[in-house]
N, C-alpha and C positions, 0 to 999 in steps of 0.2 A: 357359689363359685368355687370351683376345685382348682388352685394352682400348681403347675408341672413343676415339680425340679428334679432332674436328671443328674444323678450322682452317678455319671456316667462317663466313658473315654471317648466314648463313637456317638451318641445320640444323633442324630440326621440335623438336626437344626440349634444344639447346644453343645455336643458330646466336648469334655475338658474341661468347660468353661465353672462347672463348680463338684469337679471330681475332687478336688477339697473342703474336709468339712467346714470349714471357716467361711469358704465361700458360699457351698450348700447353706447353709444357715441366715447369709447375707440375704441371698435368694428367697429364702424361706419371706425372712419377716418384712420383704421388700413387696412379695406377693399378700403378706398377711393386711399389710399397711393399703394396701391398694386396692380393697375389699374381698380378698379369699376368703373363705368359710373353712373350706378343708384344703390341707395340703399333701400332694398324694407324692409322695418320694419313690422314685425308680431307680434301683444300682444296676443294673440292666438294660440296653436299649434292645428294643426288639422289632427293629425293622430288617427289609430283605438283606443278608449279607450282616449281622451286627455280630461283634466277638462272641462267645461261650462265656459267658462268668457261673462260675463255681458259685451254690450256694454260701459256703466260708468268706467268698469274697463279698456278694452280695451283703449278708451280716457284717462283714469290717465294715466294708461304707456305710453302711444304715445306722450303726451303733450309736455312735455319739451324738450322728443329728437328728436321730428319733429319742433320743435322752432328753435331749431341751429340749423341746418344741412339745412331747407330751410332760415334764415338770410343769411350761407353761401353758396346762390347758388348751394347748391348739389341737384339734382331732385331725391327726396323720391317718393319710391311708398308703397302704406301700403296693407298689403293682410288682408282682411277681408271682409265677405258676410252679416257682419250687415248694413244695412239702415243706422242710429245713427253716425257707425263711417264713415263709409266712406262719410256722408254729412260733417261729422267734419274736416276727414282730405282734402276735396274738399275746405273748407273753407280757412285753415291752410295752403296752399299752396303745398299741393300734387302736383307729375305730373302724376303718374298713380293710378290707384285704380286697384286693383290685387283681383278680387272674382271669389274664388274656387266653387262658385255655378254659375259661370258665366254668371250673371246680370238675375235671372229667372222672376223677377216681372215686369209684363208690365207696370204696376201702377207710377212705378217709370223712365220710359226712357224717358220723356221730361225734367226730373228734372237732369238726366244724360247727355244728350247733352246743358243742359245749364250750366253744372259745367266747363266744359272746360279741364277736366281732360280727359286723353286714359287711355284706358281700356283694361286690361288685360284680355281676356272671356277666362276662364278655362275651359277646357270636365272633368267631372267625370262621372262613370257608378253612382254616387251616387244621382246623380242630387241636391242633397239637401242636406246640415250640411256636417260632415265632412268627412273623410275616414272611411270605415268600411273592412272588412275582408270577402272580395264574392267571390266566385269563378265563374270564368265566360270562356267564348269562346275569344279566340281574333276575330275571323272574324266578332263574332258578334260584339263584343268590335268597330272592325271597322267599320263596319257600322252605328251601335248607332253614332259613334262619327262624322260622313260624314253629317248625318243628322242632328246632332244636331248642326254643324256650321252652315249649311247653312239657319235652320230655326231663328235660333238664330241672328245670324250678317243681316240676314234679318228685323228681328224685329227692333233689335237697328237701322240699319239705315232709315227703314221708318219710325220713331220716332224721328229723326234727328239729329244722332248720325252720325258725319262727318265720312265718310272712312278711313281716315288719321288717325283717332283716335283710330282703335282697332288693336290690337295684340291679335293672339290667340294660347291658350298651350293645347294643347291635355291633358294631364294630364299623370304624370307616375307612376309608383308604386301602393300602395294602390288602388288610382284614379281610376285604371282600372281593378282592381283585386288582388287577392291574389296571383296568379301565375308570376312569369315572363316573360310569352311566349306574352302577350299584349303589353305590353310594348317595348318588343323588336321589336316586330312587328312594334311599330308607331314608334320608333325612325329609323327602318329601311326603310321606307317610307315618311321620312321628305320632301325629296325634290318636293314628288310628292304631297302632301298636302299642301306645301306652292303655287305651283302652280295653283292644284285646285283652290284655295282661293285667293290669289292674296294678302295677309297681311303678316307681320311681324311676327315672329313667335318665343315665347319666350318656352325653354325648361328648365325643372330642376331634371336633374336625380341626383343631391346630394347626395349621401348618402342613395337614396333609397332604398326600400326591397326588388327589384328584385334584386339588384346588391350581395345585401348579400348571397340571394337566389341562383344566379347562382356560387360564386365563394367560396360560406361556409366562408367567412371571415367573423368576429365581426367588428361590426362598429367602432372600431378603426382602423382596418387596412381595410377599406374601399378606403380610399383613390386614388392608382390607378387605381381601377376600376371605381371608380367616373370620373377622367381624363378620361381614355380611353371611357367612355360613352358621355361624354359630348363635346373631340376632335372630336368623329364621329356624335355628333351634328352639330358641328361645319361644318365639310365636306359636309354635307346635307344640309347647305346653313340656320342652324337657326340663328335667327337675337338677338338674347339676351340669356348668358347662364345665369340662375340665378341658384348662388351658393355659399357653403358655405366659397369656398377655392379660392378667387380669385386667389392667388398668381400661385398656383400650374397649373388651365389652361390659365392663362396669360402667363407663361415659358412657357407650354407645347405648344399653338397657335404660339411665335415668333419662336419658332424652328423649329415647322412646315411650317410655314410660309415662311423660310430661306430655307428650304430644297425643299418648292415645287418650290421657284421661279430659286433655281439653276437648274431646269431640263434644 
């Protein structure tokens, strides 16, 4: 389980709430206690319409609450597609580097395979900066996205970027469109995609737009359709759900869990 904290002003469904690091940290060990595995810190939000933050800035907020949290042994990953920070936090003791542009510069993959850090490679139809508001096809949506792993996870490894090293996230919501017919499309094909590919496969329908989109609810009563999205993740064999609600698909996985093995 990957837990979100947004050390962020705007986040779509947190933004402020732990733009201090006292509070980011709260958050932190609040998700660590709740069963996360890894905790993936964002100074950044990157939906349609989020501020610009400056690399410099990203690093202030990251600083001190990636200090603790890798002192204690917890493997941080930091989503961000600036160069700047993610050399910073490779330095700081990341374990993954989490970029929504999904490592595009070739410029930079020997300087990648020598950080020692996995890598999260994101598909956006965006390819570049952050969500926008397109309306697209999903088959095409699938396709773009068939290709773009395979050229891409190509790249990084002839660059020599270990295998073992990457995890790759389709991308949901925004990521692949304005509609939710994309999205449900690739979550409904997980299984066969981590196949194709043969990696690790991290998913985060959180609180997404589509889920709002299909069920009319306001993002506070998101909630179990975020579960139910992210349990039939689960079922589809992805290998890390990152999310905002540890607690809620930690319950909802042991139960399932209990019920599939009394068959």
């Amino acid at each position: 389980m990957v837990g979100i904290v947004n050390i962020t002003a705007d986040s779509f469904s947190d933004g402020g709430r732990f733009l201090a690091t006292e509070d980011a940290l709260a958050q932190a060990w609040r998700l660590i206690r709740a069963g996360a595995d890894v905790i993936d810190l964002g100074a950044a939000a990157s939906h349609p319409g989020a501020q610009r933050v400056s690399a410099e800035e990203e690093i202030r907020r990251l600083a001190d609450v990636m200090e603790e949290l890798v002192a204690a042994r917890v493997p941080v990953s930091v989503d961000s597609f600036m160069p700047q920070t993610q050399r910073f936090a490779a330095a700081h003791g990341a374990t993954y580097l989490n970029d929504i542009q999904g490592f595009p510069d070739p410029e930079r993959y020997a300087e990648l395979a020598d950080s020692g850090c996995a890598l999260i490679v994101v598909h956006s139809v965006q390819r570049r900066g952050p969500a926008t508001k397109v309306r697209t096809d999903a088959s095409t949506v699938q396709q773009g996205l068939e290709r773009f792993f395979r050229d891409r996870l190509g790249d990084l490894q002839a660059a020599g970027v270990d295998r073992d090293r990457l995890v790759i996230d389709p991308g949901l919501g925004y990521f692949l469109g304005s509609t939710p017919e994309p999205s449900v499309m690739v979550l409904a094909g997980l299984s066969e995609m981590k196949a194709r590919f043969g990696l690790p496969v991290l998913v985060s329908p959180s609180r997404k737009s589509f889920l709002r989109a299909l069920t009319g609810s306001d993002l506070v009563d998101i909630g179990p359709a975020t579960v139910a999205a992210e349990l039939y993740a689960a079922g589809q064999g992805a290998d890390f759900i990152r999310t905002h609600d540890v607690a809620a698909i930690s319950d909802a996985l042991t139960i399932f869990t209990a019920l599939t093995k009394s068959q």
